[in-house]
C-alpha positions as CSV (number, residue, x, y, z in Angstrom):
1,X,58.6,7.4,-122.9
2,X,57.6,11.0,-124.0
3,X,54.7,11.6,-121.3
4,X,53.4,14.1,-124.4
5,X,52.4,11.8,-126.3
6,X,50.0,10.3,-123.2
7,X,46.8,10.9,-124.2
8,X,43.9,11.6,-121.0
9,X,40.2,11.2,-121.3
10,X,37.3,14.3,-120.9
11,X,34.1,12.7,-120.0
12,X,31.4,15.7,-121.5
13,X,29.2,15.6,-119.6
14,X,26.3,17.1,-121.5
15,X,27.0,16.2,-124.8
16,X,27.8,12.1,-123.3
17,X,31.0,11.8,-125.4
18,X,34.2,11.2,-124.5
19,X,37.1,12.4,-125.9
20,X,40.9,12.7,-125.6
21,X,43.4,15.5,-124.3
22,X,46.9,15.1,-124.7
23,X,49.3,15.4,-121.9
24,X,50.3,19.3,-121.5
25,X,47.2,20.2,-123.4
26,X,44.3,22.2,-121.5
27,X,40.4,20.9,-121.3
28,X,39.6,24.2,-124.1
29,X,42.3,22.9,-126.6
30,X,41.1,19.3,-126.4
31,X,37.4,20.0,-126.7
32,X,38.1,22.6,-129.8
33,X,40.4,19.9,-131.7
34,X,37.5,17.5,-130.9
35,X,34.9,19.6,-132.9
36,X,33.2,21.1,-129.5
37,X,31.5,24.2,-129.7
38,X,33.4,25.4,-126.4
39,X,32.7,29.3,-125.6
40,X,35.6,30.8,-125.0
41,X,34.8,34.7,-125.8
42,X,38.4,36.2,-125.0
43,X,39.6,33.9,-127.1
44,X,41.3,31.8,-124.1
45,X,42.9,34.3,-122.5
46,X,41.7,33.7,-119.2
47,X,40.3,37.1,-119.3
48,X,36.2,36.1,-119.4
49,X,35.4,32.5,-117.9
50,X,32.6,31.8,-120.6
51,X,35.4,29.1,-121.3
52,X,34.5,27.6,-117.5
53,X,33.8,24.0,-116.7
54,X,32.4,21.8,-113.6
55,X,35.0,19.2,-113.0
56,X,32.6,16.4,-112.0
57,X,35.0,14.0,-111.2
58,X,38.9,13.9,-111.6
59,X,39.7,17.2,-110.0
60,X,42.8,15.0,-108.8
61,X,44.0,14.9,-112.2
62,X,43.9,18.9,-112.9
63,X,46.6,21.3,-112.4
64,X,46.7,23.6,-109.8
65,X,45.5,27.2,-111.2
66,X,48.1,29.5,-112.6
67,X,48.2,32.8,-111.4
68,X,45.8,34.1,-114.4
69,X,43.0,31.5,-112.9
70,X,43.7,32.1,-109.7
71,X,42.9,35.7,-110.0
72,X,39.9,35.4,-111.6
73,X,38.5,32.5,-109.2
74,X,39.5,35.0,-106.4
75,X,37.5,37.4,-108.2
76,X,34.2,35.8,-109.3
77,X,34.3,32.8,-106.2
78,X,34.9,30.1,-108.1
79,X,34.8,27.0,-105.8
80,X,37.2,23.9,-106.0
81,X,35.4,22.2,-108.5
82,X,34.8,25.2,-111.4
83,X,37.9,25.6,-113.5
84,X,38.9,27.8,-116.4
85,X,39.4,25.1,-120.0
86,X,41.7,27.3,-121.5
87,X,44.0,27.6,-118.5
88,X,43.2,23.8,-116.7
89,X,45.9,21.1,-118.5
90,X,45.2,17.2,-117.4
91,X,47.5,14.8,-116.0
92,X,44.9,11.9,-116.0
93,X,41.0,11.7,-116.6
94,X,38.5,14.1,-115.9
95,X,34.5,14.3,-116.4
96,X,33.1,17.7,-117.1
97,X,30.1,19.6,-117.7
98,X,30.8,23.0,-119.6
99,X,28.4,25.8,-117.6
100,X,28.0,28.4,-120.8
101,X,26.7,26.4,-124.0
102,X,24.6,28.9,-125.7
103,X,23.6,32.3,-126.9
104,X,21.1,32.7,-123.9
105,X,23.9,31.8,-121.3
106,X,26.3,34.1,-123.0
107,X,23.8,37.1,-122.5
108,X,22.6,35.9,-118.9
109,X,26.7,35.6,-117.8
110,X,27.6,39.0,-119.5
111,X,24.7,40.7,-117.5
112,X,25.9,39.3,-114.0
113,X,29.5,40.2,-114.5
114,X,28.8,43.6,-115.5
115,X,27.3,43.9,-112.2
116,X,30.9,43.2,-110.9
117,X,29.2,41.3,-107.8
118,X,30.8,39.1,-105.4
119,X,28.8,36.4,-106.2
120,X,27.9,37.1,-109.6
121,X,27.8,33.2,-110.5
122,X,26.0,31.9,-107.4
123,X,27.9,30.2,-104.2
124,X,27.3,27.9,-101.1
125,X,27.6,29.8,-98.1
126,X,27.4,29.8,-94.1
127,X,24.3,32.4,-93.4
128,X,21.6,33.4,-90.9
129,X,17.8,32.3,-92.4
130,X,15.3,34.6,-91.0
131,X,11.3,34.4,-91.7
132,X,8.8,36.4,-90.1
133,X,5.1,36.6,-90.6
134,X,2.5,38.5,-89.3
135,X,0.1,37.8,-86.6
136,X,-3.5,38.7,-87.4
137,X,-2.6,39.4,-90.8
138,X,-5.1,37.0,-91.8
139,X,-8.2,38.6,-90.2
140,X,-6.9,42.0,-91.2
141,X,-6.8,41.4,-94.8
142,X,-10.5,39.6,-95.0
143,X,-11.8,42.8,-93.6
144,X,-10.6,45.7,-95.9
145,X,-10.1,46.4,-99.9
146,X,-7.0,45.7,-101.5
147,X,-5.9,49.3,-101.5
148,X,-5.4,49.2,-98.0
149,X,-3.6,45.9,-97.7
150,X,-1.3,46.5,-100.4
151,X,-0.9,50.3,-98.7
152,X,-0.3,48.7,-94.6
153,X,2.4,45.9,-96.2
154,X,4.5,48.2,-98.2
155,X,4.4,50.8,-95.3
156,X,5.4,48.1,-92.9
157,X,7.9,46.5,-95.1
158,X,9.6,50.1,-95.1
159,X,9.9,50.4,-91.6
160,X,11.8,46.4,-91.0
161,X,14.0,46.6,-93.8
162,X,15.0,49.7,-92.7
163,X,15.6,47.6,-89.4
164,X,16.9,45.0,-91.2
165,X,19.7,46.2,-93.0
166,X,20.9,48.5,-89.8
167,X,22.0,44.8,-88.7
168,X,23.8,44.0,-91.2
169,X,21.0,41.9,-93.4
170,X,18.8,42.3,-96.5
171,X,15.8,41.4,-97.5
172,X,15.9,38.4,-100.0
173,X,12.4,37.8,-100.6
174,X,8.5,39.0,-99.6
175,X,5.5,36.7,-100.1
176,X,1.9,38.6,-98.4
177,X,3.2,39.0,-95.0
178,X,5.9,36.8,-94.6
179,X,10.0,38.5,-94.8
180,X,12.7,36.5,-95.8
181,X,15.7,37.9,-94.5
182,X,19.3,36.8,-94.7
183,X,22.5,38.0,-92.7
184,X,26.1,36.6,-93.2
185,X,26.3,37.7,-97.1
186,X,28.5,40.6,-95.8
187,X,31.5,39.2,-94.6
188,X,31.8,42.3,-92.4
189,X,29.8,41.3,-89.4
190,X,31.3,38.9,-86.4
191,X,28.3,37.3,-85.9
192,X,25.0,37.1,-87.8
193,X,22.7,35.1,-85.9
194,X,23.5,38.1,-82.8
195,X,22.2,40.4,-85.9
196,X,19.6,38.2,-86.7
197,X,18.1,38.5,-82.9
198,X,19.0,41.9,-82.8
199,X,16.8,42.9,-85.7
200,X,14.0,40.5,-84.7
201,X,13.6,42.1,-81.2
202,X,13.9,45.7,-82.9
203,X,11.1,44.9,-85.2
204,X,8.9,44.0,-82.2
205,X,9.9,47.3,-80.7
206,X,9.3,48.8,-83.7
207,X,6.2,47.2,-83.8
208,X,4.4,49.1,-81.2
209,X,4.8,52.4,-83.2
210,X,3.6,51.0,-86.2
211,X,0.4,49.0,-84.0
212,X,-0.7,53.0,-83.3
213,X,-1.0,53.5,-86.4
214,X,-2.8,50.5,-87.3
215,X,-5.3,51.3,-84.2
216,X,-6.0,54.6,-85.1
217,X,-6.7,53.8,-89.0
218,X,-7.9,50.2,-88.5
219,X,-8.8,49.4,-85.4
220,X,-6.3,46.4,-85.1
221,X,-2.9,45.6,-84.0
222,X,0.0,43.5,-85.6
223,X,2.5,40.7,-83.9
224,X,5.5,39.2,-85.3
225,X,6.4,35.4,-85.2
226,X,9.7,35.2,-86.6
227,X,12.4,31.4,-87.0
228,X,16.2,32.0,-87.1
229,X,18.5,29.0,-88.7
230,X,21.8,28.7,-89.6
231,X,23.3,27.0,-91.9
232,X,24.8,26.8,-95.5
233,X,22.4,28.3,-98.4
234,X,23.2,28.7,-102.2
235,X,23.3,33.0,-103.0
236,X,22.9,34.3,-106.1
237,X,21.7,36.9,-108.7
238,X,18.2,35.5,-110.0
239,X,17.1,36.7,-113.1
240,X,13.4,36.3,-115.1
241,X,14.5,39.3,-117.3
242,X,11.6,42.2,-116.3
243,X,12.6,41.1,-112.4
244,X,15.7,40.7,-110.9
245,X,17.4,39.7,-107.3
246,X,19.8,38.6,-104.9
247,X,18.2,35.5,-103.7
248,X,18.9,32.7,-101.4
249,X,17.6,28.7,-101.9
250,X,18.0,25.5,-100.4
251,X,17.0,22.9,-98.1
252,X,18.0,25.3,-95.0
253,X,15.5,28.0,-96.4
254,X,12.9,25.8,-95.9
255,X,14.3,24.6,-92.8
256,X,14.0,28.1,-91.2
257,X,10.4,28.7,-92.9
258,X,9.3,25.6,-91.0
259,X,10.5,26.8,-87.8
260,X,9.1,30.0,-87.7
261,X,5.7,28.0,-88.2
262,X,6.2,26.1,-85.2
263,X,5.3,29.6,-83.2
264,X,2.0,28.6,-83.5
265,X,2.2,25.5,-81.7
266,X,4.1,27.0,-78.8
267,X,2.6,30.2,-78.0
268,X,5.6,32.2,-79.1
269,X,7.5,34.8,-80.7
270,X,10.5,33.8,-81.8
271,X,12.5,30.7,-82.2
272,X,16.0,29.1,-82.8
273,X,17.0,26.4,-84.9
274,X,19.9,24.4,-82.7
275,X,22.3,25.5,-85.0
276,X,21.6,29.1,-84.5
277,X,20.8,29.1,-80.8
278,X,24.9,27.7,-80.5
279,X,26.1,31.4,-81.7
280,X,24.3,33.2,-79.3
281,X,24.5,30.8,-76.2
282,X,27.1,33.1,-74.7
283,X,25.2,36.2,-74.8
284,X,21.5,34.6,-74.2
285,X,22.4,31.9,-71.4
286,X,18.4,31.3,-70.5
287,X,15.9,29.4,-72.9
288,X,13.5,27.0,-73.7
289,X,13.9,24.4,-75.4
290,X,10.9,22.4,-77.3
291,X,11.0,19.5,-79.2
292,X,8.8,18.6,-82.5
293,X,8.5,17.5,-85.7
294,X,8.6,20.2,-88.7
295,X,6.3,19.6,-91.8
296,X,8.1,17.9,-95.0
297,X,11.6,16.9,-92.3
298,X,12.0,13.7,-90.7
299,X,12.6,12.9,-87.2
300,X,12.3,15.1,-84.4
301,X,14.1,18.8,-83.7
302,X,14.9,21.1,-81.1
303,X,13.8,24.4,-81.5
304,X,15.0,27.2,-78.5
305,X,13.3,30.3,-77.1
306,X,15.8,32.7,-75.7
307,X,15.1,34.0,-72.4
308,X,16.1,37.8,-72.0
C-alpha cells in the first residue's frame, strides 16, 4: 500500500473544521488546498514564521524539525509545541490552532521581530519575582501636592533600578510605590535569587542616603518591604501601541506580590518564598521561618527571613 496516498486529519482549532493532509504533505500545504487563509508571508520558505502553529494535540504524529525549523526555533524560542506549517509534514493526526490570522497580528509580529529579541514571541521561564513597596509611603503622599510625589518616586526609582540592574535584573513594572523586578532573563548570571537578595539589601543601604534627603526636604523617612519567589513566569514584549515593555505574568507574579505583603504581619523586611530561600540556603544558613495563609492561595505557606 502507497503510504502517500494515506490521508491524516488537522483538527483547526479556531475555525472548528477538520480537514485532511496527505501523507508527505506539510500542515501549510494541506490547510492552503483546503481553502485556509494560512499566512505564510515568505511564501513558505521557512524564512518568517507568520506560517507558525500550536500543535494542540498530536505533536507525536509531527516530524522532527529540519534544519531550516530548527534554526529559526533556536532563534525566536520556539517551544515543543509551536511548529513551522510549511516545514512540519504529518504521519498521523494533529489538532492545531494557527497563532497569526490577521492583518493586526501580521503588524504586531513584524514589530517584535524587528526588535530581533530573544523572546520576541513570549516564553515560560525559570525567574526570580521581586516586589517591593514602600513603608510610610502612604502617610507621605496624603501630606504633600502631586508635584512632589510624582518628583520623590521618580528620583527614588532612579536610584534602585540603577541598583537593580547592577545585579543582573530589570525592572518589569511600577505601580505608586511598589517595584516589580525580575532576575533570571539574562542567562548570564549563576544564580538569581543570590542577585535578587543582593539588590534587596543594597536598596536598604541605599536607602539611608536617599532617607537624608527625604528628612532634610520632607521631614520623613522611607523603609522598604520587599517578597522574593522563584518559579516559572511567562516573558514577553507587551505592546498597547503608544506603550511598550518587557513584561512578566502569571500565577507566580502574584505569588511573590502576596508575599511581600505578608511583611506587614511579621514585622519584617524581607521575605522568601520556599522556593527561593532553597538557592540561597548555602550562603544564608540562619532564618526564620513563618507560616501563613496568602490572600487569593489556598492552604498554608512558608515564608523565610534570612538571618545575616
Amino acid at each position: 500500500m502507497d503510504n502517500h496516498n494515506l490521508l491524516n486529519k488537522i483538527y483547526l482549532f479556531k475555525d472548528e473544521k477538520e480537514i485532511d493532509c496527505a501523507a508527505g504533505s506539510t500542515i501549510l500545504e494541506a490547510t492552503l488546498a483546503a481553502q485556509i487563509n494560512h499566512t505564510h508571508a515568505c511564501g513558505g520558505q521557512g524564512k518568517c514564521s507568520t506560517c507558525r502553529v500550536s500543535i494542540m494535540d498530536g505533536i507525536e504524529n509531527c516530524s522532527p524539525r529540519n534544519d531550516q525549523e530548527r534554526r529559526m526555533a533556536s532563534n525566536l524560542n520556539f517551544p515543543n509545541e509551536i511548529r513551522l506549517a510549511c516545514q512540519t509534514k504529518l504521519k498521523g493526526n494533529v489538532s492545531i490552532r494557527r497563532m497569526v490570522s490577521d492583518k493586526l497580528d501580521m503588524d504586531l509580529i513584524s514589530e517584535q521581530f524587528s526588535q530581533d529579541s530573544g523572546v520576541a514571541i513570549g516564553r515560560q521561564q525559570r525567574l526570580t519575582i521581586v516586589f517591593t513597596d514602600i513603608v510610610n509611603y502612604t502617610s507621605f503622599a496624603e501630606r504633600f501636592p502631586p508635584y512632589d510625589i510624582v518628583h520623590v518616586l521618580n528620583r527614588y526609582y532612579r536610584i534602585m533600578n540603577t541598583i537593580i540592574q547592577e545585579n543582573n535584573g530589570i525592572i518589569s513594572d511600577v505601580a505608586g510605590d511598589g517595584i516589580l523586578a525580575v532576575f533570571g532573563i539574562e542567562k548570564h548570571t549563576e544564580n538569581s535569587v543570590l542577585d535578587a537578595v543582593h539588590a534587596v539589601k543594597q536598596m536598604n543601604q541605599k536607602l539611608e542616603d536617599f532617607n537624608e534627603y527625604l528628612s532634610e526636604n520632607f521631614n520623613t523617612q522611607f523603609g522598604i518591604r520587599a517578597g522574593i519567589h522563584f518559579g516559572n513566569a511567562i516573558v514577553g514584549p507587551f505592546d498597547t501601541g503608544s506603550m511598550k515593555k518587557m513584561a512578566i505574568i502569571g500565577d507566580n507574579v502574584n505569588y511573590a506580590s502576596r508575599i511581600e505583603s505578608a511583611n506587614k504581619e511579621f514585622g519584617t523586611q524581607l521575605l522568601l518564598s520556599k522556593e527561593a530561600y532553597r538557592e540561597v540556603q548555602s550562603t544564608y544558613p540562619n532564618f526564620n521561618v513563618f507560616e501563613t495563609t496568602l490572600k487569593g492561595k489556598t492552604g498554608k505557606y512558608e515564608l523565610f527571613e534570612i538571618i545575616s
